[in-house]
BAFI-3210 file (N, C-alpha, C; in Angstrom, 3 decimals, decimal comma, padded with zeros to 6 digits):
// residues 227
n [1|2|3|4|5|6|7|8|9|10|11|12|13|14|15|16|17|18|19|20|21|22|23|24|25|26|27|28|29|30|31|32|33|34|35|36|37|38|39|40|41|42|43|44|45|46|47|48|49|50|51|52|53|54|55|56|57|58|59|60|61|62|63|64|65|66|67|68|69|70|71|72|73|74|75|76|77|78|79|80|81|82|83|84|85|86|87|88|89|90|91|92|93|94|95|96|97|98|99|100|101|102|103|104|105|106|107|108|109|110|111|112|113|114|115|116|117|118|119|120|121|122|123|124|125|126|127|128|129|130|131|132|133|134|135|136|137|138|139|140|141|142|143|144|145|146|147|148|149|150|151|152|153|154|155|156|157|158|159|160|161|162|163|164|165|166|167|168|169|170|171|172|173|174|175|176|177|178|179|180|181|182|183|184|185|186|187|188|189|190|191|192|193|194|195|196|197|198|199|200|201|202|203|204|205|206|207|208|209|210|211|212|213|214|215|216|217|218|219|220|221|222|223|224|225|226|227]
n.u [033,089|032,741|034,423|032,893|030,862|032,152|033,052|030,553|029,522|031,581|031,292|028,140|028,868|030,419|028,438|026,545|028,232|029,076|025,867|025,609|027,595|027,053|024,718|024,293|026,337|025,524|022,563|023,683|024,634|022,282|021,105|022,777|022,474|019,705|020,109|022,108|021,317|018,605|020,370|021,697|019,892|018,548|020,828|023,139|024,625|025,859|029,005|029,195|028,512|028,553|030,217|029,671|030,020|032,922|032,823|029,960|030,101|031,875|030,139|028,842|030,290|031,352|028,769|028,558|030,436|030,084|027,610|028,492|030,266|030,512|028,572|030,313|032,784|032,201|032,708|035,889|035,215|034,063|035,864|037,351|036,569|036,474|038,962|040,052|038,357|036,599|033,763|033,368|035,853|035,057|034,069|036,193|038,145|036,458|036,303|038,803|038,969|037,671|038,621|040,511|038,963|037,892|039,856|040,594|038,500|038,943|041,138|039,609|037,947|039,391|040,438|038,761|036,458|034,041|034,164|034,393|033,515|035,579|037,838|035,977|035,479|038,775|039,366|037,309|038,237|041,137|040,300|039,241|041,402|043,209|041,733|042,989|045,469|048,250|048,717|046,313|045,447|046,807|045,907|043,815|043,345|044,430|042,819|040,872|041,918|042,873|043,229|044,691|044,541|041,707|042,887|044,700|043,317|041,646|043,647|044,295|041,971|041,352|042,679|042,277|039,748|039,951|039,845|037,199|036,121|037,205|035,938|033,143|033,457|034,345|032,108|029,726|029,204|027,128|025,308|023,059|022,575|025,134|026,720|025,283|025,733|028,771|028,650|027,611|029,424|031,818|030,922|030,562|033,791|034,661|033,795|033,796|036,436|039,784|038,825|039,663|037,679|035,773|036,752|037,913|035,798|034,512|036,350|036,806|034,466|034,189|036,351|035,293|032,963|034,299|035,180|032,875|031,769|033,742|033,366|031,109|029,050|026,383|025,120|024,925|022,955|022,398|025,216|025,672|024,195|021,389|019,836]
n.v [-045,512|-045,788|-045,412|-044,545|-043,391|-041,126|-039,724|-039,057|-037,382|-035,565|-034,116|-033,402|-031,757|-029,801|-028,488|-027,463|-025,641|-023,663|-022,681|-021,302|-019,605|-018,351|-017,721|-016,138|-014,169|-012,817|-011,700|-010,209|-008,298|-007,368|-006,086|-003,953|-002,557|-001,541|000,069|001,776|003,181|004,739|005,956|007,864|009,288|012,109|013,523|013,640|015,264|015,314|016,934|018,629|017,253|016,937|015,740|015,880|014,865|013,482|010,724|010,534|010,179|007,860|005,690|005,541|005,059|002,561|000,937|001,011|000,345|-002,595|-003,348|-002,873|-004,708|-007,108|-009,169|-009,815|-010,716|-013,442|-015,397|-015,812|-015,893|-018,506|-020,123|-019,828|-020,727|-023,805|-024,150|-023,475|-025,175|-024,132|-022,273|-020,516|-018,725|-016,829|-014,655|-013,230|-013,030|-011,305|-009,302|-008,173|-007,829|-005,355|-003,609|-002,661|-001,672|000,869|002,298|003,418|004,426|006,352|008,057|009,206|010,724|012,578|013,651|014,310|016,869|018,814|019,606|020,664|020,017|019,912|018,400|016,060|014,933|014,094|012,464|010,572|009,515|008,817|006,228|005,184|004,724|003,550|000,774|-000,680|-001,370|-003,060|-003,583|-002,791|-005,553|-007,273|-007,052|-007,563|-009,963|-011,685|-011,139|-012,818|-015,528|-017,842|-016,638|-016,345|-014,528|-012,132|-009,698|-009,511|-010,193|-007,788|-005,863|-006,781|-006,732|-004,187|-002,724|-003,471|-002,549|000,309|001,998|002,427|002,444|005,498|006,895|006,839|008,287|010,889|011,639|011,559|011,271|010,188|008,972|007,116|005,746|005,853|004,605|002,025|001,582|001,265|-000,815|-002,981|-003,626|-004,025|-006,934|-008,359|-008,093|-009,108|-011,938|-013,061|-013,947|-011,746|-010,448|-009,473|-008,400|-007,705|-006,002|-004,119|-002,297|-001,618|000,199|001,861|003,063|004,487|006,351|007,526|008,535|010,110|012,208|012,938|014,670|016,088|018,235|018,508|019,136|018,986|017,440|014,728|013,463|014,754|015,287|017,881|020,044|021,010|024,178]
n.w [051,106|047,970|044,493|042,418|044,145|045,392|043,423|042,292|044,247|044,469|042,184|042,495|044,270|043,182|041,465|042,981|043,975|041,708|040,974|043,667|043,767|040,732|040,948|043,316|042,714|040,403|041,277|043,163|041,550|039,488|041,890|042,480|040,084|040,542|042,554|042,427|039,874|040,979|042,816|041,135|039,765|038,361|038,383|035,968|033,742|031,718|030,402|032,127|034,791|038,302|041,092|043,551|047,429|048,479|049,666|049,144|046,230|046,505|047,175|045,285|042,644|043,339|043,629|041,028|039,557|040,919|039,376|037,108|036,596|037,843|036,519|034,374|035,436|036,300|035,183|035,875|038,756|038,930|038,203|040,070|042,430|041,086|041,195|043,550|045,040|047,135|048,502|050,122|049,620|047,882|048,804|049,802|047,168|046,021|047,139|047,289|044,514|043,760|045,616|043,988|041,705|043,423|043,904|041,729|041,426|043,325|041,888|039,786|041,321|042,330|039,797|037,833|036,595|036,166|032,845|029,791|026,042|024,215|025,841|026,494|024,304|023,091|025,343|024,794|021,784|022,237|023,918|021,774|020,587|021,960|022,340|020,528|021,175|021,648|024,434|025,270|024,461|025,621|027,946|027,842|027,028|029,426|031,345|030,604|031,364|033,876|037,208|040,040|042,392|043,335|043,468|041,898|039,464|039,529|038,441|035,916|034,695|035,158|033,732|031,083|030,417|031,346|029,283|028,087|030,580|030,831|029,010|029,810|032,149|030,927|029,465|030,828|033,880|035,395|033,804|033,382|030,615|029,109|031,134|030,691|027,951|027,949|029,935|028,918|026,581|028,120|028,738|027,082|025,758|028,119|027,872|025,385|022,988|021,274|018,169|015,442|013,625|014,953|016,677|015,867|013,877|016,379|017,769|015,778|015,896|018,208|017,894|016,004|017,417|018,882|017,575|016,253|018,716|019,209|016,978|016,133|018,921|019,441|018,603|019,966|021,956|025,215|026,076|026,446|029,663|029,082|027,556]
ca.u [032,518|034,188|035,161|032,052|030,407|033,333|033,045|029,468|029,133|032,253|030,304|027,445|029,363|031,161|027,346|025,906|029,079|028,846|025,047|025,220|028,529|026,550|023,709|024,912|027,278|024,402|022,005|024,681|024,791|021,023|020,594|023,315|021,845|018,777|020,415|022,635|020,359|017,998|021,211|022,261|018,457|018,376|022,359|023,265|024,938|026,893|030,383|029,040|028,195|029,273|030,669|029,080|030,913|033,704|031,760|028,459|030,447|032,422|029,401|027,514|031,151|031,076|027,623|028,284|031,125|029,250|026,884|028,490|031,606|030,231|028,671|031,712|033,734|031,586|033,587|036,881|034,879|034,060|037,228|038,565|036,357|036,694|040,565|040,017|037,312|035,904|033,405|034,232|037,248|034,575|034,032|037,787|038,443|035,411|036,371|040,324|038,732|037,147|039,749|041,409|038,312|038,062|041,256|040,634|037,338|039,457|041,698|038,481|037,223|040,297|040,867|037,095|035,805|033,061|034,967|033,752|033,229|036,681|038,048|035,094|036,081|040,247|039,502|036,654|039,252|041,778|039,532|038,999|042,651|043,495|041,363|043,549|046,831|048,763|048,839|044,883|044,922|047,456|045,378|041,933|043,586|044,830|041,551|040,172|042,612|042,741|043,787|045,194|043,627|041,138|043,852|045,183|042,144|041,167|044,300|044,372|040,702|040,958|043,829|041,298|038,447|040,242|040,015|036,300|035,772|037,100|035,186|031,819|033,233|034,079|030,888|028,852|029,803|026,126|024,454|022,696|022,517|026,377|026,841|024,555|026,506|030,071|028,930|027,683|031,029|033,155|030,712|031,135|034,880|035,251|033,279|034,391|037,731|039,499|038,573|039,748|036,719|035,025|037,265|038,299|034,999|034,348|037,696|036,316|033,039|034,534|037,219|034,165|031,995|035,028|035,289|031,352|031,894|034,689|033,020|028,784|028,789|025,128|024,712|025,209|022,305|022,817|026,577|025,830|023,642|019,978|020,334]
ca.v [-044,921|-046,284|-044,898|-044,079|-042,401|-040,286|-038,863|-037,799|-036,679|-033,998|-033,761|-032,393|-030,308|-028,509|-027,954|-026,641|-024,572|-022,968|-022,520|-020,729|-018,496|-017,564|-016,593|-014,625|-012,700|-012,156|-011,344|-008,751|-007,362|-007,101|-004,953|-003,094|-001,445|-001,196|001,250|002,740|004,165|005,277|007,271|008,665|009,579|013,605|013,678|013,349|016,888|015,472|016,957|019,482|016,653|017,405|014,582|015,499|014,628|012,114|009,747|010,060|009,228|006,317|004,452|005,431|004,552|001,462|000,283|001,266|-001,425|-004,272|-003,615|-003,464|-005,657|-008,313|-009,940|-010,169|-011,347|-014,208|-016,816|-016,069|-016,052|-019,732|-020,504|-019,568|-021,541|-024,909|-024,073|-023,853|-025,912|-023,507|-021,439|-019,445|-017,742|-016,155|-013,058|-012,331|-012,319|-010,184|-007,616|-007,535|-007,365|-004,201|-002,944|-001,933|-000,520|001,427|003,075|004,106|005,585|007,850|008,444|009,640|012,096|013,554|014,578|014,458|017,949|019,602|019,734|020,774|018,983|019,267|016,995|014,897|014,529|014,294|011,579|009,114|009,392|008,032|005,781|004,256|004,297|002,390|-000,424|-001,231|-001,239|-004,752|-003,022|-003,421|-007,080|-008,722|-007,081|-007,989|-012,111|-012,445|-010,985|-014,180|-016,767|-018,454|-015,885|-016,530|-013,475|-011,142|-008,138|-009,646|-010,059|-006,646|-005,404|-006,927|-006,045|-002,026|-002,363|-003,949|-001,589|001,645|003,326|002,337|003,310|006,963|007,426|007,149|009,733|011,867|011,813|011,590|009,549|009,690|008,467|005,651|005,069|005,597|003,268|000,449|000,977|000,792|-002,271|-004,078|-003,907|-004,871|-007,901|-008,737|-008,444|-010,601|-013,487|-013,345|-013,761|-010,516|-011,004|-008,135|-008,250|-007,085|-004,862|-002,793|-001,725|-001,042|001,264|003,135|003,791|004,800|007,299|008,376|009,534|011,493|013,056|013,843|015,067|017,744|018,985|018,900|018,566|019,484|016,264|014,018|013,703|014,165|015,550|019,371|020,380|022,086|026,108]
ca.w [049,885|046,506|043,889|041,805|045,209|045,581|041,812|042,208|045,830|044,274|041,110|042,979|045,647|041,925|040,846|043,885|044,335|040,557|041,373|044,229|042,968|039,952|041,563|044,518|042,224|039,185|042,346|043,746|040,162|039,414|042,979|042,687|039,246|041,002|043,612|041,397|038,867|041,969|042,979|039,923|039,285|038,310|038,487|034,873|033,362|030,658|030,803|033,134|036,172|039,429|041,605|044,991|048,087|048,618|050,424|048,110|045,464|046,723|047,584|043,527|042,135|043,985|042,941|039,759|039,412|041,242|038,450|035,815|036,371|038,438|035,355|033,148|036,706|037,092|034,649|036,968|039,868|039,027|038,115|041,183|042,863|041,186|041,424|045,213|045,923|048,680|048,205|051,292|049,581|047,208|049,259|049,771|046,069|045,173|047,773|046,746|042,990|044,206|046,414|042,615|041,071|044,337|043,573|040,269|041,729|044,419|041,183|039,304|042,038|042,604|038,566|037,206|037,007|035,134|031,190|027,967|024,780|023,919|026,710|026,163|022,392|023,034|025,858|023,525|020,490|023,181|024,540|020,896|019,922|022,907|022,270|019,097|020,971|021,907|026,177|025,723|024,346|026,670|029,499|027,963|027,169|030,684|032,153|030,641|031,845|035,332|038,195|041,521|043,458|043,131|043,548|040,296|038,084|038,813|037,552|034,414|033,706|035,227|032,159|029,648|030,459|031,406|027,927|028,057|031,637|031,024|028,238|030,315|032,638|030,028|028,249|031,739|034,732|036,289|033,330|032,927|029,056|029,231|031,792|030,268|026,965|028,411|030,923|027,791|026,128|028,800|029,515|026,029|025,825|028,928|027,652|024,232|022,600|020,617|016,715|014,664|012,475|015,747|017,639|014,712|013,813|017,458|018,235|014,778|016,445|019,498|017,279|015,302|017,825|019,357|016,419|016,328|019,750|018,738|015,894|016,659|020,285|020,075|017,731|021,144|022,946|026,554|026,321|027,619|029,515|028,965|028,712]
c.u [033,405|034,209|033,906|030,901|031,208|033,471|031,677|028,857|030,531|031,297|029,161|027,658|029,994|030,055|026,735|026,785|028,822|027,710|025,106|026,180|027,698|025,231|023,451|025,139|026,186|023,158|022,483|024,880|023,893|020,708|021,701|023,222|020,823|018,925|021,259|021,949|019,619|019,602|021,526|021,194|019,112|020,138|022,879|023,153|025,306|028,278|030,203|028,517|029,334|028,904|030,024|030,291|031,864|033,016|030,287|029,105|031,317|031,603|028,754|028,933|030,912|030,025|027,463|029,310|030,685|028,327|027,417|029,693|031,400|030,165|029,644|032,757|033,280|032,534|034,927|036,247|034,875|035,081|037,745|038,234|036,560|037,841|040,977|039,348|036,896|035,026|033,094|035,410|036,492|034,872|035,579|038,092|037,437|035,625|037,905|040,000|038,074|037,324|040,349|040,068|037,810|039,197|041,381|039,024|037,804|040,294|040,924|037,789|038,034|040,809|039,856|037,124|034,882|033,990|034,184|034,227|034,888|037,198|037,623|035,694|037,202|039,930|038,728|037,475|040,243|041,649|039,788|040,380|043,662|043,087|041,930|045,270|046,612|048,652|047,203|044,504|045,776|046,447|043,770|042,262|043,388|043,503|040,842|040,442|042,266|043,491|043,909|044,489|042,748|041,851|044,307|044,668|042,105|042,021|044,585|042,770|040,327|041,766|043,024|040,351|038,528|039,809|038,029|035,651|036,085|036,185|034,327|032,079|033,414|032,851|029,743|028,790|028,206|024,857|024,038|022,840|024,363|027,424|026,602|025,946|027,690|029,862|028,479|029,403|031,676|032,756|031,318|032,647|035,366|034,812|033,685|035,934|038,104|039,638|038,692|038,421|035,515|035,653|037,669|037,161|034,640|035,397|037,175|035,681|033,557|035,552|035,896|033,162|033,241|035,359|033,670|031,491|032,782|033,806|031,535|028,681|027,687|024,568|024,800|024,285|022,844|024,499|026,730|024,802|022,414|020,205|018,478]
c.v [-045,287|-045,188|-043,655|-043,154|-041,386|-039,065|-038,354|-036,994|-035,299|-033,490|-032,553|-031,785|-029,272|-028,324|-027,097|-025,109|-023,425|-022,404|-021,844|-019,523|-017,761|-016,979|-015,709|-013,650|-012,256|-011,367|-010,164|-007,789|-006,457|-005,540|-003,917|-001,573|-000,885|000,221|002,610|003,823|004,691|006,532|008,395|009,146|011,427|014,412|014,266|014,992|016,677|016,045|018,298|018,709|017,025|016,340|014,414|015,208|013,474|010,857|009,500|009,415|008,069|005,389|004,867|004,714|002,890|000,185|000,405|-000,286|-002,621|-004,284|-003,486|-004,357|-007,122|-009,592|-010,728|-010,950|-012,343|-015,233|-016,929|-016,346|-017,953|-020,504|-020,857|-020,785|-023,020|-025,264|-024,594|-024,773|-025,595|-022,485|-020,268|-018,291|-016,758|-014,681|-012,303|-011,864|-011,299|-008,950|-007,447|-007,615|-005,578|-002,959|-002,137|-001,096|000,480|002,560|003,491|004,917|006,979|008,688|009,400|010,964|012,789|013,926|014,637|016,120|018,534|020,398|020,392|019,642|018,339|018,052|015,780|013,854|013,520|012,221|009,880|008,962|008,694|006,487|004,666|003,943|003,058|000,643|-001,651|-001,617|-002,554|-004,621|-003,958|-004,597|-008,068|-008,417|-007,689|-010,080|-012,536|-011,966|-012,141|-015,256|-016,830|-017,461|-016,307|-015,464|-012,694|-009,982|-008,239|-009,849|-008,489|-005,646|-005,372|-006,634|-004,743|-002,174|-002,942|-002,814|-000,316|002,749|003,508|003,180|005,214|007,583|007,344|008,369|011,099|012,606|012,341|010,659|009,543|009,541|007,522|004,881|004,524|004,261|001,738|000,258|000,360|-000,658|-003,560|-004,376|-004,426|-005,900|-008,853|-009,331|-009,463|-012,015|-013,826|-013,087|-012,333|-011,006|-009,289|-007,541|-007,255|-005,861|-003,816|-001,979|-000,822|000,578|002,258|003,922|004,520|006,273|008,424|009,137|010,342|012,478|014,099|015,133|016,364|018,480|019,095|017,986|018,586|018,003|014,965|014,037|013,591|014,451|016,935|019,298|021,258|023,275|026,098]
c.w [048,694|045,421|043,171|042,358|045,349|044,393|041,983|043,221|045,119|043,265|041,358|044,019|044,193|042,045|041,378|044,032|043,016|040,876|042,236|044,073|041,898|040,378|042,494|043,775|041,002|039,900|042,715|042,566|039,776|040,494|042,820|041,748|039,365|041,762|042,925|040,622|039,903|042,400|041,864|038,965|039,266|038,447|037,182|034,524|032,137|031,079|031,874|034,604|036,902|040,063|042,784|045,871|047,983|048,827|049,425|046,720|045,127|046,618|045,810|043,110|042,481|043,856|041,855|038,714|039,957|039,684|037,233|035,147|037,074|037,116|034,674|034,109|036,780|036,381|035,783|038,159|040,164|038,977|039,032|042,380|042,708|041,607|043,101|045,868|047,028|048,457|049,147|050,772|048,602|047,628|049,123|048,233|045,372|046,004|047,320|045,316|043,191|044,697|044,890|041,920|041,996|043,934|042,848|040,751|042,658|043,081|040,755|040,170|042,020|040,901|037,757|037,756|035,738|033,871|030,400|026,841|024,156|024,508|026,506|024,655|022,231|023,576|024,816|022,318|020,995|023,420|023,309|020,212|020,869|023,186|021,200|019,691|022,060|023,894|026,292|025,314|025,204|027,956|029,072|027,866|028,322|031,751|032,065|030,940|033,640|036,211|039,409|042,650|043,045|043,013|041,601|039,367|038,483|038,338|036,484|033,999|033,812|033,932|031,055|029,370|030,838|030,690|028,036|029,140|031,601|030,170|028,887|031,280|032,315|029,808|029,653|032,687|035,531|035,268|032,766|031,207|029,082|030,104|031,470|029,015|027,079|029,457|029,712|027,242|026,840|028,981|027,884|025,548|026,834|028,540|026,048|023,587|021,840|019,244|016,426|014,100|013,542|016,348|016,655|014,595|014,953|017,746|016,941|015,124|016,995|018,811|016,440|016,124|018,896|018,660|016,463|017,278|019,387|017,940|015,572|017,490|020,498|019,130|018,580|022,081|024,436|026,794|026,805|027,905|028,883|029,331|028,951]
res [x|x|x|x|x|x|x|x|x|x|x|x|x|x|x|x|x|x|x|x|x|x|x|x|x|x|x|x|x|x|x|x|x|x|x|x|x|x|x|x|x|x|x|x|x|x|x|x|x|x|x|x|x|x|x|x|x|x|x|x|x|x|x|x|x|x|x|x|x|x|x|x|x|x|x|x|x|x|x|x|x|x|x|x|x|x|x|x|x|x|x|x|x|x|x|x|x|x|x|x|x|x|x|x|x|x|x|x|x|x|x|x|x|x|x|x|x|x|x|x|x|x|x|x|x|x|x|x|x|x|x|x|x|x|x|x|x|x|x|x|x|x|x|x|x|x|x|x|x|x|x|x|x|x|x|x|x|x|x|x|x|x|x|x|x|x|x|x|x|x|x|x|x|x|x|x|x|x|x|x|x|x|x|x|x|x|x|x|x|x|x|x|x|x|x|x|x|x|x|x|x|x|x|x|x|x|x|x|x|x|x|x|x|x|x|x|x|x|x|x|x|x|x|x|x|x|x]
***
């Protein structure tokens, strides 16, 4: 085989490989919001949800990050692959990417509990002051660079998307709007660079409606329950 066989027989083993990486993992994304939202149907309290058992909410946690982190994972995912040239090692790094937001989900059950507005408020004011500090842009850069394992992307992107992620369980960890909004953002931030002109405004929002939140909690759809 010479030279010029050799370049497009890899050519189209990269293409197929990209191709079938992005559509497994956009596939595994799709269903997993499918199931998700079916779980987290009639759940939704606002800062009065209740978590349910260990086990019920490992597996909603669980499908809640395939869906809404897969997406934004998929550029490293490819990465990792051309890096390796195997698309066998996929699975391992998508389950040791997982293995970490796993761990912040046992974190989450074990100090989540039915709050009030305040909390809610304290934590999204947090949430948006955090997105301004230099911690959350080395971890949101290196989320976008080339990674060696799955253990180690999902450490630098639980540290990008932390402030974000608590704020949905603040506000309401079994509701869908909340969910969509916060999985937009992070897909956003992973595929795009950080530009002040953008993230400032954002971290305002994010300060401003913790502010709302303190001071007309009833101005929040969907943040207390229905008496």
């Amino acid at each position: 085989m010479n030279d010029i066989s050799k370049k497009f027989a890899m050519t189209r083993a990269t293409t197929s490989a990209t191709t079938t990486t992005l559509t497994a993992t956009l596939g595994l994304s799709g269903a997993c919001w499918v199931l998700a939202v079916r779980e987290m149907n009639g759940m939704n309290m606002g800062v009065a949800t209740q978590l349910g058992s260990f086990a019920f909410f490992c597996a909603v946690w669980i499908l809640m990050m395939a869906a809404m982190m897969l997406p934004g994972a998929t550029p490293a995912v490819l990465r990792y692959v051309h890096a390796n040239g195997r698309i066998r090692a996929v699975p391992l790094f998508v389950v040791s990417y997982f293995v970490v937001w796993s761990v912040v989900g046992v974190a989450v059950y074990a100090i989540d509990r039915p709050h009030g507005t305040i909390a809610a408020g304290a934590v999204t004011i947090a949430a948006g002051v955090y997105e301004l500090t230099p911690l959350k842009q080395r971890f949101r850069r290196r989320c976008r660079e080339s990674v060696r394992s799955g253990f180690g992307f999902g450490v630098y992107c639980v540290g990008s998307s932390i402030g974000l992620m608590l704020m949905m369980v603040a506000l309401g960890i079994m509701s869908v709007i909340w969910m969509i909004v916060v999985a937009v953002l992070v897909l956003v931030q992973r595929l795009l660079p950080s530009k002040a002109a953008i993230d400032l405004p954002l971290a305002l929002a994010i300060v401003g409606l913790g502010i709302l939140i303190l001071s007309a909690p009833w101005a929040v759809p969907g943040l207390t329950p229905p008496m």
